[in-house]
Structures are given as structure tokens and as C-alpha cells.
N, C-alpha and C positions, 0 to 999 in steps of 0.2 A: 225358399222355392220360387224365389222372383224371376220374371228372365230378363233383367236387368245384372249384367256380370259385375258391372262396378258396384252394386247393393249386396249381393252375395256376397264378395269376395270381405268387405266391409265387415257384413256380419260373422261371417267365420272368424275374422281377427278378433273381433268384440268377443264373440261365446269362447275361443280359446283363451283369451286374457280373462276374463270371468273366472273357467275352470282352474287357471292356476293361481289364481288371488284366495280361490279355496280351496287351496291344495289337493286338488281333484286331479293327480299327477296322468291317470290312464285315460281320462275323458279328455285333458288339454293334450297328450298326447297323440289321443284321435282325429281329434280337429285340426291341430296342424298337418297333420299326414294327408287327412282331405282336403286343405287348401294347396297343398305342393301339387295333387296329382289334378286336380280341377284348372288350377292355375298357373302354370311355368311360366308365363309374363305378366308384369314383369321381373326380367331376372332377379334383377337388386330386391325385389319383396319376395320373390320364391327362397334366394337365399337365406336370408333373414329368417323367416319360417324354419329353413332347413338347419339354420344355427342353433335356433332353439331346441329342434328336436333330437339335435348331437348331445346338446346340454342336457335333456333327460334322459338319453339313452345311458350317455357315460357314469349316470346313477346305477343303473340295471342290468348290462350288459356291454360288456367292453367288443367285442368283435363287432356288431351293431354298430357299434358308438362310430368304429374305424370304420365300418362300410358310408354310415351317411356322410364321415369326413370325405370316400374318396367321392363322393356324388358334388360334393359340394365344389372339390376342386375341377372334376370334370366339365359341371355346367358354366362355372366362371370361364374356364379355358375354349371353347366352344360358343362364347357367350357373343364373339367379334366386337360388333359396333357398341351393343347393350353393356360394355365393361366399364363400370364405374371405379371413383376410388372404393368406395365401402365395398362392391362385388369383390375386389382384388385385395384389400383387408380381409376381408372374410373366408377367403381362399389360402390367404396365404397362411394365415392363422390354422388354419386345417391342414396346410400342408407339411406346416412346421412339427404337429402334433405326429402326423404318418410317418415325418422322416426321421423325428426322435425314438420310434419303435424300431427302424433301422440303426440304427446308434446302439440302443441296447442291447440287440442280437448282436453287433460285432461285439460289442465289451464280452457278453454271455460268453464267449468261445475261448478258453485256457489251451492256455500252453505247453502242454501236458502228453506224453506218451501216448500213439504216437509222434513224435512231437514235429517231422515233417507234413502228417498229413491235418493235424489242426495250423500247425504257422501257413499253409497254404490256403485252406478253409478259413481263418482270420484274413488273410491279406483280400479276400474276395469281396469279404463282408466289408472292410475296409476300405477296399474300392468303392464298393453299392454308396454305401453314406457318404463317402466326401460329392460322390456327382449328385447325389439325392441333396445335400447344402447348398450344393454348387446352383442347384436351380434354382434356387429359395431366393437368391440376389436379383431374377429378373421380375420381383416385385414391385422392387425398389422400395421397398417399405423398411423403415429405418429400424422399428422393431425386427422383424423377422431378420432383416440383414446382420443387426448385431446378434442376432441366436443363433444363426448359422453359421458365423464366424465363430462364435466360439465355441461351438460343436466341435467345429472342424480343428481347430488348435486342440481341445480336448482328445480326441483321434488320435493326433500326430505322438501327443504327451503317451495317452494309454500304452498304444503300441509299441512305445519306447517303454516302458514299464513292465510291460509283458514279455518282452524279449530278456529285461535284464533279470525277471525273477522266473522268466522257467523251469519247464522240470532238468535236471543235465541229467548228462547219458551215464551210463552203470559202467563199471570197470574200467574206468581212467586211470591211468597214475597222475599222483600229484604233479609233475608237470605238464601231463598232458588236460590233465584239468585247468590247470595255468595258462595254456592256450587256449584253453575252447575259454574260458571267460573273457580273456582279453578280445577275442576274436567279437562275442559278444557283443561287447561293449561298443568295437569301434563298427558295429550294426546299428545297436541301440541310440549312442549319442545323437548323427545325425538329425533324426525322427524326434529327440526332444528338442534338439533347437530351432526344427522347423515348429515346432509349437508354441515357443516361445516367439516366434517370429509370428504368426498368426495371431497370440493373441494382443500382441504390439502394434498390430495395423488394427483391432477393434479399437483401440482409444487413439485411432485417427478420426473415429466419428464424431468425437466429441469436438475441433473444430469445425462443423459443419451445424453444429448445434443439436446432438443426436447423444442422450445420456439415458441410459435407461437399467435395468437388471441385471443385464446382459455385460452388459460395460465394467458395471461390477464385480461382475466373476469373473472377469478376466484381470482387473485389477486385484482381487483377491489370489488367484493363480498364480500371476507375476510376482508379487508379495511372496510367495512361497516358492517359486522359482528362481528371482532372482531381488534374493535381500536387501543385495546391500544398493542397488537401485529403487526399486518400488516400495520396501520397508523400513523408510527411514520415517523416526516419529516425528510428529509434529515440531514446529518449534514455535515457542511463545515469542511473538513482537511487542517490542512497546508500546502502547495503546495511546494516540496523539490526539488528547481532552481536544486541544483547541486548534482550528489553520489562522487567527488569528495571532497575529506578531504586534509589536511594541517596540517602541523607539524611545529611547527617554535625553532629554539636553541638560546638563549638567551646567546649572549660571557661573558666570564668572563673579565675581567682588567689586563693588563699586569701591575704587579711590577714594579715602576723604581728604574732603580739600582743607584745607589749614582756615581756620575763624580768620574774617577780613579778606581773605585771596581770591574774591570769586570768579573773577575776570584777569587771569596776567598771560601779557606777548601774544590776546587774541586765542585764547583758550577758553570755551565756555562748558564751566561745570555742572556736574548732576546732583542735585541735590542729595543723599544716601538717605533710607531708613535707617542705616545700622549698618557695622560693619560687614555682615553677609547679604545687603542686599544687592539685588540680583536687577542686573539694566543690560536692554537691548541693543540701542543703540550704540556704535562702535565710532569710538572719539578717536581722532587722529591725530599724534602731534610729531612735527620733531624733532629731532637733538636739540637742534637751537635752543627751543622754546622749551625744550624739556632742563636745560641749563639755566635757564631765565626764571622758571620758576621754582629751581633748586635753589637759585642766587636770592630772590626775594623771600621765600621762607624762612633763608638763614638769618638776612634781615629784620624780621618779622619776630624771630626768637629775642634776637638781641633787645630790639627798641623793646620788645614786654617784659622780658626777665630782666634788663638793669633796672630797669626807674625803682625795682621793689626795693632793690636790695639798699642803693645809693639815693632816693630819694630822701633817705632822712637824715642826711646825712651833709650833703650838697644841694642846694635847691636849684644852683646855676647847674651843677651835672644833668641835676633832671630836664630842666629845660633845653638843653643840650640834647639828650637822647630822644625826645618827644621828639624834637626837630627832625632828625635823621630817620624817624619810628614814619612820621605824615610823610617825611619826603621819597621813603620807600612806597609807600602804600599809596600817594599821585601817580608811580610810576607807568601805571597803565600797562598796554601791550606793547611798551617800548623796549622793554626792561628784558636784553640779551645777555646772557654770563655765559662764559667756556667753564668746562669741566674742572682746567688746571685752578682757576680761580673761586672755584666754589670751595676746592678743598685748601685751598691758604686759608680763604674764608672761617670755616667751620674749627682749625686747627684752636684757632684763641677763644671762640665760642666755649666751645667743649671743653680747652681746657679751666675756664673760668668757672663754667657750669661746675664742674667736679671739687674747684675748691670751694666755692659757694655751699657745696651739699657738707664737705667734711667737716668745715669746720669754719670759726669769724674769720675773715682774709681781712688784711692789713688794707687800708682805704688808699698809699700808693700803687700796690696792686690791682685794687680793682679800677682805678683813674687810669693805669697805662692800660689795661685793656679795654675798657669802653673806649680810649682816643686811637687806637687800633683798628676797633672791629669798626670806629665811624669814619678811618679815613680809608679803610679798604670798600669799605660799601659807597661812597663818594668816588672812588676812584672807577671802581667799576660801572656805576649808573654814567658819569663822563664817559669814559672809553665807550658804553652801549650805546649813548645817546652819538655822540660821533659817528658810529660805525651807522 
């Protein structure tokens, strides 16, 4: 009883929220009725009020219920300056409700003898509900828009449905029944593919970032209109653990150098762990000195393997071959061979090796090849040293 209007209005929201927290449904229902006609600004709070008491009508009383929907759309629309988003949510959402009663009176109407004067009476009803959707879009409310599109494809679909399963007319002959079907049909088709076209432009909402119930029943519909497009099943992809990648470097094999050789023709070697170990460093040599020290390992062979064999034998051999053994291994980085010469070389080595392993060789034998493999290594260290 204050005469302060913002303290009333206050309490009536209070005592109505009260009565419905105890489900005092006809007393909350009172009180909101008193605050709509006491208070119509402002609109966005009269509507509110007015939403809620759709929401208990449509417990009680369905005509009701649709009368406060159409009060509610009415003052939204009349409302000019005072129109909010939530006033135009709330409107629309009421609007949506009135024009889906539209909807189901045209489905309600069969096709049925006489069958001109309901196909006429459907096509009316049919009219009414697509411009009753058609309005629904200058909400711009992305729910209501997506319900009223796919009302409207739903329409297109039924009425294509109800033409193809009508009642037909009595006393046909079989071919003249044969025309009136096909006649039918090329009625009926039409009317389905504009449905399927309608509800193809609702999941154009979805780039616009607009997904909602709506969106779904028309992808549900497609699904069943058009299979082998919208019902293909899923398909499993292979699930990618890691974006992490891997590189892996495969070592190369360190060279071993021959015992005694560590430095020849300016080649400086890597000490090895073992035959697979693994070095970075990238040594350059070439031909030449790849010759050079082909030419002194052959060397190298010779001076170590005679002395065993002929030292006990000859003591002057021996001392002979030491000579030639130190005079190899002074050679330093001087020490050049060509290819042709390495393999004269290696010819008497090798073949002396081989009879050394089979069997005793005769000490003229082994005297002409050690004074061979010492005047071929003499010969070659002269020509290197020259050149």
C-alpha cells in the first residue's frame, strides 16, 4: 500500500516468487496478473511477468495460455523505442508457439473426398503458415529462425505427401488410373524437393555459428530424404598419439689404421674404440695419398711377417728386412704410390703369405721373395721421393 510505485512493484515480485516456491500455483498466479495491469512499464518487466503467467496457464488451460501468448506479442510490437533484446526473445518465442497451432491445423486437413474442396481448403491453410514462419525471421533470433525454417520445409514435405497418398476417384479403368497417378506425382514431386531445398538452407546457419534443435531435425529429415548424402555413417580415422617427429643419424665406421701408421703423406688418424665406432669428424684424403698409404701398409706387412719366419734361419736376412721395415716406417708424409704399383706390390706378398700358411717353403724361395718385395719397396720410396 506504499505510494511509492518502485516499492510496490518490488513487493508484488517478491510475494509472487514466494507463492510459487510454495507451490501456491492460484495465489502466484494472482499476483502476477496484478503486477501486469498495475504496471505495463516497464515493458521488458511487464513481459516477463507475462511469460510467466503463459507458463501456468499452459498447465490449466490451453486457449488461455494462447490468448496471453498473443498479448505478449502484441505489446512487444507496439512497444517502439522500449524493445529490447529479451522483449523480442520473448515475443518471438510466443510467436513461435501461435504459429505452430497454424502448422497443425493445415497438417489436420486430409485429402479425402471431396477431394477438390479439402486440396483447396489445405492449400489455404498452407498459405496461412508459410507467411505466419515467413514473419518469424524479422526477429532475427537464431532459435526462432531456425524453427521456422524448418516448419516451413516440413509444409513443402507434408503437402507433397498428402497429394501422393490421397483418396483417388471411383470408377477408373486401369489406365486411366495410370494417368491420374502419374499426373499426381508430377504435382507432388515438385513440393518435395522444395522441402528438401528448405531444409538445406537451415544448415546454412551453422556457419554463422547458429546450432541448435532445430538444425537437427532437419539434418534428421535429410537423413531420410536424402541417404546417400546426409546418411553416410561415420567413419573411424586413425588417432595421431603424438605431432611430435624424430630424426635419427646412422654413424658411419671409423677406419682402423694399421699398428705403426699413424701419420703417412700428411694424413692424421682417429684413434677407433672398436670396429663400429662411430666419428664426426669427416677426414679428407686423396687418391694420391690414398695410394701412399696402400703402398706403405704393404710394406708394413712385409718387414713384420718375414723376420718370423727367416729369422732363424738367416740372421743377415733378418737384419736386412728390419732395415727396409725402419726405412718404410721414416717415410713420413712423403711416401706417394700409384695404384699400378701397389698391386705388383702386394702380388709376391700374398703370394708368399699363402705358402707360408700351407706348408715349410724351401729357404731359396723365401730368399727370392723377401729380395723382391725389398727392391720393389726401394724402388717405389726413390720414384716417390723424386717426384
Amino acid at each position: 500500500e506504499s505510494d511509492n510505485a518502485d516499492v510496490r512493484r518490488e513487493a508484488l515480485l517478491i510475494a509472487a516468487e514466494l507463492h510459487e516456491k510454495s507451490n501456491n500455483i492460484d495465489r502466484t498466479l494472482a499476483v502476477y496478473r496484478r503486477y501486469v495491469d498495475y504496471f505495463p512499464r516497464p515493458v521488458e518487466d511487464n513481459l516477463e511477468a507475462r511469460s510467466k503467467i503463459a507458463d501456468i496457464l499452459k498447465q490449466q488451460n490451453q486457449d488461455d495460455y494462447l490468448r496471453e501468448l498473443k498479448q505478449i506479442v502484441m505489446i512487444d510490437a507496439n512497444a517502439g523505442d522500449e524493445r529490447t533484446e529479451r522483449t523480442l526473445s520473448l515475443a518471438a518465442s510466443a510467436a513461435l508457439v501461435l504459429t505452430e497451432v497454424s502448422y497443425e491445423s493445415f497438417k489436420a486437413v486430409r485429402l479425402v473426398k471431396p477431394f477438390e474442396v479439402n486440396l483447396r481448403k489445405k492449400q489455404v491453410k498452407m498459405k496461412k503458415a508459410l507467411q505466419e514462419f515467413g514473419k518469424l525471421f524479422d526477429y532475427e533470433i537464431g532459435e526462432t529462425t531456425a524453427a521456422a525454417t524448418y516448419y516451413m520445409a516440413e509444409i513443402y514435405g507434408h503437402f507433397s505427401r498428402s497429394l501422393m497418398t490421397s483418396e483417388r476417384p471411383d470408377g477408373l479403368s486401369p489406365l486411366e488410373l495410370e494417368e491420374y497417378e502419374l499426373a499426381i506425382e508430377e504435382q507432388a514431386y515438385p513440393f518435395d524437393d522444395k522441402g528438401i531445398e528448405v531444409h538445406e538452407s537451415n544448415l546454412e546457419l551453422i556457419s554463422v555459428g547458429i546450432y541448435n534443435q532445430w538444425i537437427e531435425k532437419s539434418l534428421e529429415r535429410l537423413a531420410i530424404l536424402v541417404p546417400a548424402r546426409y546418411a553416410k555413417p561415420e567413419q573411424q580415422s586413425v588417432v595421431i598419439s603424438s605431432l611430435e617427429t624424430y630424426s635419427f643419424v646412422i654413424a658411419g665406421t671409423q677406419p682402423v689404421t694399421p699398428t705403426g701408421m699413424s701419420e703417412i703423406a700428411g694424413v692424421s688418424s682417429v684413434t677407433p674404440t672398436g670396429n663400429d665406432a662411430s666419428f664426426d669428424e669427416e677426414i679428407t684424403v686423396n687418391p694420391e695419398q690414398q695410394d701412399a698409404v696402400a703402398a706403405a701398409k704393404d710394406i708394413d706387412e712385409v718387414a713384420t711377417d718375414l723376420p718370423e719366419t727367416l729369422a732363424a734361419d738367416d740372421p743377415q736376412a733378418d737384419a736386412t728386412i728390419s732395415e727396409s721395415a725402419i726405412l718404410a716406417e721414416g717415410s713420413g708424409s712423403s711416401v706417394e704410390a700409384s695404384a699400378e704399383d701397389n698391386h705388383s706390390l702386394n702380388e709376391p706378398v700374398m703370394a708368399d703369405s699363402s705358402r707360408l700358411e700351407q706348408g715349410a717353403p724351401s729357404r731359396s724361395n723365401l730368399e727370392e721373395n723377401r729380395t723382391g718385395a725389398e727392391d720393389h719397396a726401394v724402388k717405389d720410396f726413390e720414384e716417390t721421393t723424386t717426384q
